[in-house]
N, C-alpha and C positions, 0 to 999 in steps of 0.2 A: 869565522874569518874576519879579519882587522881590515879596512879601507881608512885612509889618507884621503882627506878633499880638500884643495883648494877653491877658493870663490865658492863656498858652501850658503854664503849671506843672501846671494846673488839669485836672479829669477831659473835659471835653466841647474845652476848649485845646488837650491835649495831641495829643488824635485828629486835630485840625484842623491841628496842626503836622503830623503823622507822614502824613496823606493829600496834603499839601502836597508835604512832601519824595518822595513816592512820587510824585507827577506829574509831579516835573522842577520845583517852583517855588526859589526863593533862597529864605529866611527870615529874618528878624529877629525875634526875641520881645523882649520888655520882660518885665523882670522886675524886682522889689522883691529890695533886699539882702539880707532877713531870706525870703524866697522858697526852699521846697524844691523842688529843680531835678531830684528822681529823674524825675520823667515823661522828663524831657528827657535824659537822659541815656546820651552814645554818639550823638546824633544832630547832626548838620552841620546847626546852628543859631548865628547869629551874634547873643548874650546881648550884650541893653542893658542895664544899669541905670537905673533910673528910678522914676517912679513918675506914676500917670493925670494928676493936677493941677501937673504937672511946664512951666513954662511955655517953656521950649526946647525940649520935646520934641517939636514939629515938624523940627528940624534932624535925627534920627535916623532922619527918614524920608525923608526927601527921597531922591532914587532910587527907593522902590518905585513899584509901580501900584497896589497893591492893600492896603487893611487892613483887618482881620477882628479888629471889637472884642470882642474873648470874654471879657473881663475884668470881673467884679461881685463886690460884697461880699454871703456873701449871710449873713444871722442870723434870728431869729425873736424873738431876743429883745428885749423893748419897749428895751431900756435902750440899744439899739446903732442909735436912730432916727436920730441926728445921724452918724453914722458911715456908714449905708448914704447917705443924702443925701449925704454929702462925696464916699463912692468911685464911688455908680450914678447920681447927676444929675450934681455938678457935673465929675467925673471926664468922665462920657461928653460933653458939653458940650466939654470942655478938648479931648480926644483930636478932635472933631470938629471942629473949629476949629484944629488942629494938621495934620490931615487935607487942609482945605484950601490953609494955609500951602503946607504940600510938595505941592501939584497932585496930590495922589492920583486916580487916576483913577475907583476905585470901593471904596467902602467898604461891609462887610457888618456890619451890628450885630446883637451876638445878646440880645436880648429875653427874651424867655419869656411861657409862656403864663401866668404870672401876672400878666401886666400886663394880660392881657384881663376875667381874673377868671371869673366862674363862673355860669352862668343855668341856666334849666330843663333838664334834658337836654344834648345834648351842642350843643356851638358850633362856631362858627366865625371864620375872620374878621374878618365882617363886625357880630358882636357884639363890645359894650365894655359892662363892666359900670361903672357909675358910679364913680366914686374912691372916693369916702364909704363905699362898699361892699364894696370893696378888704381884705381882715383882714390888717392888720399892717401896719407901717414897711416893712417886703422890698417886698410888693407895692405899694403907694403908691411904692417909688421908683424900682421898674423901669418904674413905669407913666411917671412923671416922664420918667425917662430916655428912655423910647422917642418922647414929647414933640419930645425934642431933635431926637431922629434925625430924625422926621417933618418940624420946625419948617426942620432945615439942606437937608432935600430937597425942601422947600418953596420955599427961599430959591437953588435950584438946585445944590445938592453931590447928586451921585451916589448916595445912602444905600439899600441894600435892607436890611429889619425879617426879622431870623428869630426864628420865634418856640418853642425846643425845645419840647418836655413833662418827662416824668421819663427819664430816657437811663440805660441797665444795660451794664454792660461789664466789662471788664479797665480796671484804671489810675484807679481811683476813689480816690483818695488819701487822702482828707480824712476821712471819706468824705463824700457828697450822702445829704440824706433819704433816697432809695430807697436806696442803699446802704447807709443804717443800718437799714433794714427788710430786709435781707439778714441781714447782721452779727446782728441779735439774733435773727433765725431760726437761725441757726446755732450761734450762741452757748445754744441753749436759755433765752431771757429775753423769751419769746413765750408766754404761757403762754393771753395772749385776744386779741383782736383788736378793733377799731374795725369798726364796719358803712359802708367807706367806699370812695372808689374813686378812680380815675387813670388817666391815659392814657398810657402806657410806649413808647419806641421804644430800638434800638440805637444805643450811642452810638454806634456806628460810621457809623451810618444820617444820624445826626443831625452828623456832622463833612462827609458828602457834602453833605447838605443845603447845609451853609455854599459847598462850590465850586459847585453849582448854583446857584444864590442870587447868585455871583459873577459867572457867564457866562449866567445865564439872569433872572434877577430884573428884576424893573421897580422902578424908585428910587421911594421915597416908599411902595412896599406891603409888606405883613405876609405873611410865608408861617408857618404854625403845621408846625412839624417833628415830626409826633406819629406812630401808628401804632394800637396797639391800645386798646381801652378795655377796663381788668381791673377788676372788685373787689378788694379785698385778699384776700379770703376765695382770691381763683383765685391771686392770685401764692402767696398760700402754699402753694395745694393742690401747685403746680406745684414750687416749693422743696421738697415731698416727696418727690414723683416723682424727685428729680433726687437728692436725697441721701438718702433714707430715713430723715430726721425726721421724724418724725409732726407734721402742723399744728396746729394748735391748735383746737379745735371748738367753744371759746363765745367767743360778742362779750360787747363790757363797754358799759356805756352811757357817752356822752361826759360826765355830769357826774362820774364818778367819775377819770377822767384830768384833769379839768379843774381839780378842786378840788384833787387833788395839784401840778399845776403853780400854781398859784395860791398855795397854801401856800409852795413853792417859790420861784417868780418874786420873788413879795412883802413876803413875811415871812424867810425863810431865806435868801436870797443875798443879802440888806442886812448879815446878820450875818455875811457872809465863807464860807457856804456856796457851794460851786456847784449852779449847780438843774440839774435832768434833763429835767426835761419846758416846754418852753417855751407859755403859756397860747396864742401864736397860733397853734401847730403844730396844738392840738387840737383850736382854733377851728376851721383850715381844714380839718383831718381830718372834720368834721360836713360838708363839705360832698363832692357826688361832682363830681370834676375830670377830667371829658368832653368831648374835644378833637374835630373831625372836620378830618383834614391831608389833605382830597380835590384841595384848590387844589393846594400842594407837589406830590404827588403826580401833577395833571394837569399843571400848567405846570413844574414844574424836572425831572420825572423822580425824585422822590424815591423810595430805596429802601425795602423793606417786609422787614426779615429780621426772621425767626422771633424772636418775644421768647424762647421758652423756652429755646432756644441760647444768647439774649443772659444771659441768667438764670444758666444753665451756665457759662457762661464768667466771670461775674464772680463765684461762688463760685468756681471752680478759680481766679481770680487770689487772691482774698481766702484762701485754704487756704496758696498758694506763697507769700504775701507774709509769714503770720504774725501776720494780721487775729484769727484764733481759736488759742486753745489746746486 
């Protein structure tokens, strides 16, 4: 069997190529010219060039059975609102209509749980928090995009919705939020923390998800890929445990990161600054991001491996890579 991957370069892509190639699948990844290709690297992957709004790129699929859209842009910052709409709506739109060009037989799109957004307590599902209520351009456009998927498995294309959380590993490149909340634990630049929370699984966990989701999913539904729900306070207790950095033991209230980022965002990177703190990051940090992945877990068989192993292993990769000094 032939699979199709977009965002193959990418931290939760790369897992999904590498568990691919470890079944026995063929692969194809798309990649962007200006694309750093170390994830992929040494692996029997046959690199398309291209790019998501690419309008021939249906011809590059043609032959597979199978595509695993893993590909989004993602930012926080307000100024990159037209940019995440071009690569997470109309990219994903393009790819699935590309999709059906070449008779793909079943497409797996990956989501996130930011496009469910966030309610009392933990969710699931079967909640959807309003758009309008959405914080930031990111989530409003993955929420858009998963629109698509729903609207193409409506119109009968094969589409199953996954939906990760926050996913910890080896191979984090770029790095992802939770990986920069690694990174400046490590880095000692963690001096307080935010009173706030997330729900973590291994990326490893969260690449199976995707081939279950393949051979088990129902077209047109949402599987949330999540695992545990932590505060920050416990990842970092746990970041101790593991390295012997001491956590950090006071919260800071959110209008003081906010006003930095605001200072920042609005005033300082108009002047050719780079800002540091992006004002929706800290929006959505006020809120606790409580997933419940009891569906996944009943119907695809989705795996549960230990976060703090997960934790472990993406420090030891972040040390080997060079991440800190």
């Amino acid at each position: 069997m032939q699979a199709f991957v977009t965002g193959g370069t990418g931290f939760v892509g790369s897992h999904v190529v590498r568990l691919l190639l470890q079944q026995g699948y063929k692969v194809k990844a798309l990649v962007r010219p200006s694309s750093n290709l170390a994830n992929l690297q040494g692996l029997d992957v046959e690199l398309v060039k291209g790019d998501l709004t690419d309008p021939d790129i249906w011809q590059q699929m043609v032959g597979c059975q199978a595509l695993f859209h893993v590909a989004a842009h993602y930012s926080l910052w307000q100024v990159d609102k037209q940019l995440l709409y071009r690569h997470n709506v109309i990219g994903t739109r393009n790819i699935l209509e590309a999709a059906r060009k070449a008779e793909i037989e079943r497409t797996v799109y990956t989501s996130s749980v930011a496009a469910i957004g966030v309610g009392a307590g933990i969710v699931d599902e079967t909640y959807q928090s309003p758009v309008e209520k959405l914080v930031g351009s990111y989530k409003k456009s993955k929420f858009l995009a998963e629109q698509e998927a729903k609207q193409a498995a409506a119109r009968g294309q094969d589409v199953v919705i996954v939906n990760p959380s926050s996913p910890i590993g080896p191979l984090d490149i770029k790095p992802t939020p939770t990986g920069e909340i690694i990174l400046r634990f490590l880095r000692r630049e963690m001096p307080f923390y935010m009173d706030t929370g997330l729900n973590f699984i291994d990326v490893r966990d969260v690449a199976w998800g995707h081939l279950l989701a393949l051979h088990k999913g129902k077209s047109g539904d949402r599987y949330i890929l999540g695992n545990q729900n932590l505060s920050l306070k416990q990842v970092l207790d746990q970041l101790a445990q593991i390295t012997g950095i001491p956590a950090p033991q006071r919260t800071i209230p959110s209008w003081i990161p906010l006003s930095v980022a605001w200072i920042d965002e609005k005033i300082l990177a108009p002047l050719g600054k780079t800002p540091s703190v992006p004002v929706d990051g800290v929006r959505m940090a006020k809120q606790q991001m409580y997933y419940d992945a009891t569906k996944a877990v009943r119907e695809l068989g989705l795996p549960q491996s230990d976060i703090k192993q997960a934790l472990k292993d993406a420090v030891d990769w972040f040390m080997a890579e060079g991440y800190v000094k």
